[in-house]
N, C-alpha and C positions, 0 to 999 in steps of 0.2 A: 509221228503220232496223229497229228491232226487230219493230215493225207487219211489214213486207217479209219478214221471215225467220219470224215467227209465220205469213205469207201461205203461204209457200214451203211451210213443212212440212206446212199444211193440204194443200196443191195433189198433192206427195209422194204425202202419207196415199192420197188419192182415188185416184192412179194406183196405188200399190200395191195396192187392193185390190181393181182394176180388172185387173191382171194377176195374180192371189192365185190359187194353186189353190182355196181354197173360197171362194166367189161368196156373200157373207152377205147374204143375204134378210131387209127390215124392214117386217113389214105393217100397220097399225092395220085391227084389226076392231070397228069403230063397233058393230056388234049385240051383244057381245062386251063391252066395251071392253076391249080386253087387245092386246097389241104381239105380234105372232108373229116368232120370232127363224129363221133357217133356212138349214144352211149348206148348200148345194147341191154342196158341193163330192166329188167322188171321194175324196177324202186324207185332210184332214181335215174329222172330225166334232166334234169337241170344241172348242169356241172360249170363249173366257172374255173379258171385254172392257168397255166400259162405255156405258150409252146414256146421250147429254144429252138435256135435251128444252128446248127454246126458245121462250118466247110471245114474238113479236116486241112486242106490244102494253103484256105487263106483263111486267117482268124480274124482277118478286117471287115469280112464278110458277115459275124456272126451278130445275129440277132434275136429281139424276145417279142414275141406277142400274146394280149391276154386272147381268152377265149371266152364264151359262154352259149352254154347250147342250149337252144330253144324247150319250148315243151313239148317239142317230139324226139327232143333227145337230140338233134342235128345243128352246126352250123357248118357252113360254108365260108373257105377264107382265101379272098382272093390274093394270090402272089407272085404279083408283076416284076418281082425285086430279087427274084432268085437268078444266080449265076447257075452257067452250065456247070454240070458235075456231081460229085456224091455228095449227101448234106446227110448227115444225123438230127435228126426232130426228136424232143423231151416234150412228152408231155404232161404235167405234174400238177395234181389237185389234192384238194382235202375229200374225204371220204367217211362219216362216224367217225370225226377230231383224229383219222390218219394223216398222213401224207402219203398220197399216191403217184407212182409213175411208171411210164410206158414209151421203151423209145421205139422208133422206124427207122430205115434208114431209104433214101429215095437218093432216083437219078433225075436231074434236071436234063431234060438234050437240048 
């Protein structure tokens, strides 16, 4: 049961931030390595929030970091600490007392 309602609020997260005024953009820029954060939204620009990062492969690997973007809507987040491979990025805010979220998924080479 609990599984089911952990499912649920994931599912929630997703549509809320699918109908969100700001539309949070999550990019990996491999030549880079750094996460580019980007709120596209008209309203708001300032989001604060937290990214997971997921190695499906090795879960010793997995970690959280906060975020907050600027007032043009951007932060840049440098990440010296990723292994090679696939990672799933969460990244999950408040939006008008929602809870929002938006995963990616990226290749590390």
């Amino acid at each position: 049961y609990n599984a089911a309602v952990n499912y649920q609020k994931t599912i929630d997260a997703e549509n809320n931030a699918f109908r969100a005024e700001s539309k949070l953009g999550i990019k990996f820029l491999p030549g880079e390595n750094v996460m580019e954060i980007n709120s596209n939204g008209t309203t708001l620009k300032k989001i604060t929030g937290i990214l997971s990062f997921y190695k499906p492969d090795k879960a010793s690997d997995d970690f959280t970091l906060n975020f907050n973007t600027d007032d043009s809507g951007k932060q840049i987040i440098p990440l010296k600490i990723l292994a090679h491979g696939y990672w799933k990025v969460n990244a999950t805010w408040n939006e008008n007392g929602k809870t929002c979220s938006n995963e990616v998924r990226i290749f590390v080479p």
